[in-house]
C-alpha positions as CSV (number, residue, x, y, z in Angstrom):
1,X,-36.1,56.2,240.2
2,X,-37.1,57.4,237.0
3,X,-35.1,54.8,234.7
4,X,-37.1,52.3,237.0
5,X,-40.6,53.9,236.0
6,X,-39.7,54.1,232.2
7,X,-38.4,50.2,232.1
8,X,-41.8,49.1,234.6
9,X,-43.7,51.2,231.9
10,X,-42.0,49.3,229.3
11,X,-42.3,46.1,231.0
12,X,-46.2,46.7,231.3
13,X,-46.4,47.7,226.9
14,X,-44.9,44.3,226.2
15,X,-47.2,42.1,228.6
16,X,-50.0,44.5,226.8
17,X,-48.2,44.0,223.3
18,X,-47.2,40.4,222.8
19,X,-49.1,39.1,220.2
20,X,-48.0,42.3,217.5
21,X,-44.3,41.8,219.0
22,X,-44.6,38.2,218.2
23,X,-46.5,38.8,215.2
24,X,-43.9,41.3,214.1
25,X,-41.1,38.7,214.8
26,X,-43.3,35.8,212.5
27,X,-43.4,38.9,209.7
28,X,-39.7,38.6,209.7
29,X,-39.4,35.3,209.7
30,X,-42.0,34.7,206.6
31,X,-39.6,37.6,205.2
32,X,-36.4,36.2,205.8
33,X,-37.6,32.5,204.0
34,X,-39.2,33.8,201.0
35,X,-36.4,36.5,200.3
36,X,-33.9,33.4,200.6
37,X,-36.2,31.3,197.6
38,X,-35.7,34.5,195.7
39,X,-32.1,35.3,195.9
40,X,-32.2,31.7,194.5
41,X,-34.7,31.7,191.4
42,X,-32.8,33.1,188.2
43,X,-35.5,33.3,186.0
44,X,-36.3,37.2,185.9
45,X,-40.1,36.8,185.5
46,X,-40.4,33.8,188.1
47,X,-38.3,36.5,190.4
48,X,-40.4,39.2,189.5
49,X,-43.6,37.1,190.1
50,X,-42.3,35.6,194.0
51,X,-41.0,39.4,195.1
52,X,-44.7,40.3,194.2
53,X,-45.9,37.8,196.4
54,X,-43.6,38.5,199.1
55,X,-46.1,41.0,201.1
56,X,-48.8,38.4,199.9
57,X,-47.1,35.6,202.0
58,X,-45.8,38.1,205.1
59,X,-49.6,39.3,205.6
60,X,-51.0,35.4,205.3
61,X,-48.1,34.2,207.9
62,X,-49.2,37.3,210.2
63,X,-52.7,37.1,210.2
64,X,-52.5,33.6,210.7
65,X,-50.0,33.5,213.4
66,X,-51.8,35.9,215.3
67,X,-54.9,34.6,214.9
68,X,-53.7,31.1,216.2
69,X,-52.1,33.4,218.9
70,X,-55.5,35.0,220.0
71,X,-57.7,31.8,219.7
72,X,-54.7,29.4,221.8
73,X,-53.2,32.7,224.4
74,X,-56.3,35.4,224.7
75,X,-55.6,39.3,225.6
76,X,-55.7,39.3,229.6
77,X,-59.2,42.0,229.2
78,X,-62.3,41.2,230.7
79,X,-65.6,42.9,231.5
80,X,-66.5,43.5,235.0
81,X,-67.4,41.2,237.2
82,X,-70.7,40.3,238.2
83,X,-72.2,39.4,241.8
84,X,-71.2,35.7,241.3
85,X,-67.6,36.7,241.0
86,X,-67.7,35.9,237.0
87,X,-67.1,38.2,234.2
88,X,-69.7,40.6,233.4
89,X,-71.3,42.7,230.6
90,X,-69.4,46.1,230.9
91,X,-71.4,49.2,230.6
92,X,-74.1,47.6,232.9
93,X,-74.4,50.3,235.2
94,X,-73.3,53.9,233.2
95,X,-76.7,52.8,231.1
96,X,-78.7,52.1,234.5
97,X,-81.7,54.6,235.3
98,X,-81.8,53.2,239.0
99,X,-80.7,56.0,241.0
100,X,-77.7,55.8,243.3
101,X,-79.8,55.3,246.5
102,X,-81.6,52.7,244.8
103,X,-78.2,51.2,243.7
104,X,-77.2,51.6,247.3
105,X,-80.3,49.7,248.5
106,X,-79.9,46.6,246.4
107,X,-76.0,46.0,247.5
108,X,-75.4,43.1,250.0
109,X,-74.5,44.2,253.8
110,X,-71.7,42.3,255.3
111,X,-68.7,42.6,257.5
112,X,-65.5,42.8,256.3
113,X,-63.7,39.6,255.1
114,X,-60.5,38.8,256.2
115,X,-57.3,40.4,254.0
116,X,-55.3,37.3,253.8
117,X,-53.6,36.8,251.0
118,X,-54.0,41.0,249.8
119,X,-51.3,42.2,248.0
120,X,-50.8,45.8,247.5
121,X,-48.4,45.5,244.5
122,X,-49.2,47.3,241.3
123,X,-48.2,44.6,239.0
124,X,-50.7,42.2,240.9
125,X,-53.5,44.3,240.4
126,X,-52.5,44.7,236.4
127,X,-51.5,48.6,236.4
128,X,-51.3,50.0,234.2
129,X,-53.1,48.3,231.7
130,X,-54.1,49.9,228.3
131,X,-56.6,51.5,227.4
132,X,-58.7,52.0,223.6
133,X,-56.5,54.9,223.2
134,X,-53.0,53.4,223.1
135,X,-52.4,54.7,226.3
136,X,-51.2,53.3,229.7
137,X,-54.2,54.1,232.1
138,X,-52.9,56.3,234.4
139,X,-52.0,58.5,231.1
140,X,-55.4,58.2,229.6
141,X,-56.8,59.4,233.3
142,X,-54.1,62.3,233.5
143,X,-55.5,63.7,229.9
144,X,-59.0,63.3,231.1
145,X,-58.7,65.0,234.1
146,X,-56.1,67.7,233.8
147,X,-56.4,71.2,232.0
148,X,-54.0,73.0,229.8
149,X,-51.6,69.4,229.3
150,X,-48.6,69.3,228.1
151,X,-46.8,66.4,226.3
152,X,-44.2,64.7,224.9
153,X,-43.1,65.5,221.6
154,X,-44.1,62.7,219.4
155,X,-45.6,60.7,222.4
156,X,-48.8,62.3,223.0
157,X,-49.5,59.7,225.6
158,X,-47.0,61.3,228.2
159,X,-48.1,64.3,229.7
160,X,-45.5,66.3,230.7
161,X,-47.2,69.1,232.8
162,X,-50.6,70.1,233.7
163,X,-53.0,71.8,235.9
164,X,-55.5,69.5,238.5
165,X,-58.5,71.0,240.3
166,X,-58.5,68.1,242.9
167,X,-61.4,66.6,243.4
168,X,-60.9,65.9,247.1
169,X,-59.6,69.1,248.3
170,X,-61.2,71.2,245.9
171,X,-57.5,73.1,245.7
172,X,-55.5,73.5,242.1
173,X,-52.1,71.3,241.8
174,X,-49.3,72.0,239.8
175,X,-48.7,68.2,237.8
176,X,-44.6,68.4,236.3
177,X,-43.8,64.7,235.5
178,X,-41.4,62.9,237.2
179,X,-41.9,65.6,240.2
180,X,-42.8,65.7,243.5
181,X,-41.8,63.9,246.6
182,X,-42.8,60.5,245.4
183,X,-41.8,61.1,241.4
184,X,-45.3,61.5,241.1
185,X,-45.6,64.8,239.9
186,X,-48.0,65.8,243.1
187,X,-50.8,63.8,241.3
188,X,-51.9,60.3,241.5
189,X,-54.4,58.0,240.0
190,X,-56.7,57.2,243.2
191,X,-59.7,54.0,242.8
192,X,-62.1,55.2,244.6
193,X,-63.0,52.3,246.0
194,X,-59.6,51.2,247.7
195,X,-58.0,48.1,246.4
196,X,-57.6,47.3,250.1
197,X,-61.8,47.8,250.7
198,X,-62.9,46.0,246.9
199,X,-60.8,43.4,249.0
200,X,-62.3,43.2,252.1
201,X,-65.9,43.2,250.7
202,X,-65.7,40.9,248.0
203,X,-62.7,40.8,245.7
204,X,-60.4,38.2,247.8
205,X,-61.7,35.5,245.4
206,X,-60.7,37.4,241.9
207,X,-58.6,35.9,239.2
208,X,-55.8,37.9,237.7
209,X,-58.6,39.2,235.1
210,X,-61.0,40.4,236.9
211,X,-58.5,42.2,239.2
212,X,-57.0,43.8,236.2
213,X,-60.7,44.7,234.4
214,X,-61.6,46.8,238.2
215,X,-57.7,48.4,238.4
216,X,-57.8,50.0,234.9
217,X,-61.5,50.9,234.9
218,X,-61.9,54.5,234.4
219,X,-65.0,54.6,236.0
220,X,-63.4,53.7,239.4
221,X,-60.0,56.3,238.7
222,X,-59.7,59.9,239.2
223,X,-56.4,62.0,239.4
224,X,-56.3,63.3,243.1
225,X,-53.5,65.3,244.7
226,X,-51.0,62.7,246.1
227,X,-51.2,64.1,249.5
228,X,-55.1,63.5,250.1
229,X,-54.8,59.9,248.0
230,X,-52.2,59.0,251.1
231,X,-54.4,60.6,253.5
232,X,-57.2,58.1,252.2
233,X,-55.2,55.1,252.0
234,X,-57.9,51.9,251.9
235,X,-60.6,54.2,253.6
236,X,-64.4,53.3,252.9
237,X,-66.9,56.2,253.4
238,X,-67.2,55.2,257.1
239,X,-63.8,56.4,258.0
240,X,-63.0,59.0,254.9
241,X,-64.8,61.6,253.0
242,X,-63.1,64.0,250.7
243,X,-62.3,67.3,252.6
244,X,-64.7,69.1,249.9
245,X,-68.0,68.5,250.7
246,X,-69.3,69.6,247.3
247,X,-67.6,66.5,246.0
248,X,-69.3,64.2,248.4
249,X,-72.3,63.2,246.7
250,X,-70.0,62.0,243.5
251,X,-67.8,60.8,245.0
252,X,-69.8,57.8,247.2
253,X,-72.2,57.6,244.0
254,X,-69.2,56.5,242.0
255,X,-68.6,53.7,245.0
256,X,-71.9,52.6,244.5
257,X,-71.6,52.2,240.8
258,X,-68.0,50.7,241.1
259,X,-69.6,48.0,244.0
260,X,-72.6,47.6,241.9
261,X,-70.6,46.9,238.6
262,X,-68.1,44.7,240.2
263,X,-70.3,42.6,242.6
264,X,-68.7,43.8,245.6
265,X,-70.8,44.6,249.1
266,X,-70.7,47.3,251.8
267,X,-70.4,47.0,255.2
268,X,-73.2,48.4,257.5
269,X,-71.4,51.4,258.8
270,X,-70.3,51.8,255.3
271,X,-74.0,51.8,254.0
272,X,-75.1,53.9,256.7
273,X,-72.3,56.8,255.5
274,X,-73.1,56.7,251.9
275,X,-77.2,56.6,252.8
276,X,-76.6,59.6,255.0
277,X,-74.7,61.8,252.0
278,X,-77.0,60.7,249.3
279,X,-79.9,61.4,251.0
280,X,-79.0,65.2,251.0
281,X,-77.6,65.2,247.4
């Protein structure tokens, strides 16, 4: 179970990677020729004057390489998505004044659309992607969350142990890595507004982008105890509410800010919950 994390892990760097791993393998390349014109000029200053261009001519076929890389084969990243379903500004809503009722107020209200075609699978909803910190998401959300971390020696972005206040229950959990019931270490990386829900209320018509822009968005992620993130499954606030009520209030303001960010709706009895806890926040 674990050699299948580390290799999925490793699967998910190079899909992040590719362009350095190709640009590292066009460094080579560039190498390997101009070292072979070297090895066959005998004039010692001509030598001396093409091994001094050698980096010259590496970093030119690099930078160009990549370049053409990034203008033909862009980074799968995108902002969030906007209410007509297309890429968005990010940072639209964390630099809103509107309040969260207001927020709530000016989300559509429709029923729930049908989940054909939903699939549940990490890699289809891009996890773990990376984030600005040369982390894999549910790392960067593990450092943010827990206390008193531990990690790897020399990998700073595996933490090895930890300490959770979760959110949901309000209880402390003991993170280990690679522990647990589920290899989970007791702790997993819950969006708050279910895959299965974002789904169901709007998402059914994303691209591969846009899925992967909402999976990985820290906004929408908290680390939760594994036990109440099962417990929740695809929940909206209609039919689950974290167990700690003093958690409530952020918890459905974060669903508001997710749905307003990402274009999604709510459903009536869904509105009706999150109205009813805001309004005593």
């Amino acid at each position: 179970m674990q050699m299948q994390i580390n290799l999925t892990s490793a699967w998910g760097w190079a899909q992040t990677h590719w362009q350095w791993i190709v640009g590292v393998i066009i460094a080579l390349t560039v190498l390997r020729v101009v070292w072979a014109v070297v090895r066959k000029v005998e004039r010692f200053a001509v030598k001396a004057l093409a091994l001094c261009l050698v980096p010259v001519v590496t970093g030119l076929g690099v930078t160009g390489g990549l370049g053409w890389l990034s203008h033909n084969f862009p980074s799968p990243t995108a902002g969030p998505t906007t209410a007509s379903g297309s890429p968005g500004a990010p940072g639209s809503v964390e630099s809103s004044t509107a309040s969260p009722l207001d927020l709530l107020a000016a989300l559509p209200v429709k029923g729930r659309a049908p989940m054909t075609g939903y699939v549940s699978d990490e890699s289809f909803w891009g996890m773990w992607g990376t984030q600005p910190d040369g982390c894999d998401t549910r790392q960067t959300i593990l450092a943010r969350d827990l206390t008193d971390t531990v990690t790897t020696w020399g990998a700073p972005c595996y933490i090895q142990t930890g300490t959770l206040t979760d959110p949901y229950t309000g209880k402390t959990v003991n993170f280990t890595r690679g522990g647990g019931a589920n290899f989970d270490g007791g702790v997993q990386i819950d969006h708050v507004v279910a895959r299965g829900n974002a789904w169901a209320t709007g998402a059914a018509g994303w691209n591969a982008v846009q899925r992967d822009a909402f999976a990985n968005d820290p906004l929408e992620l908290l680390a939760v105890s594994s036990a109440a993130n099962q417990q929740k499954g695809d929940g909206d606030a209609a039919t689950w509410l974290p167990s700690n009520k003093a958690f409530r209030c952020q918890y459905v303001t974060i669903q508001v800010e997710v749905k307003t960010k990402y274009g999604l709706w709510v459903t009536q009895a869904e509105h009706d919950a999150i109205q009813t806890i805001l309004e005593s926040c």
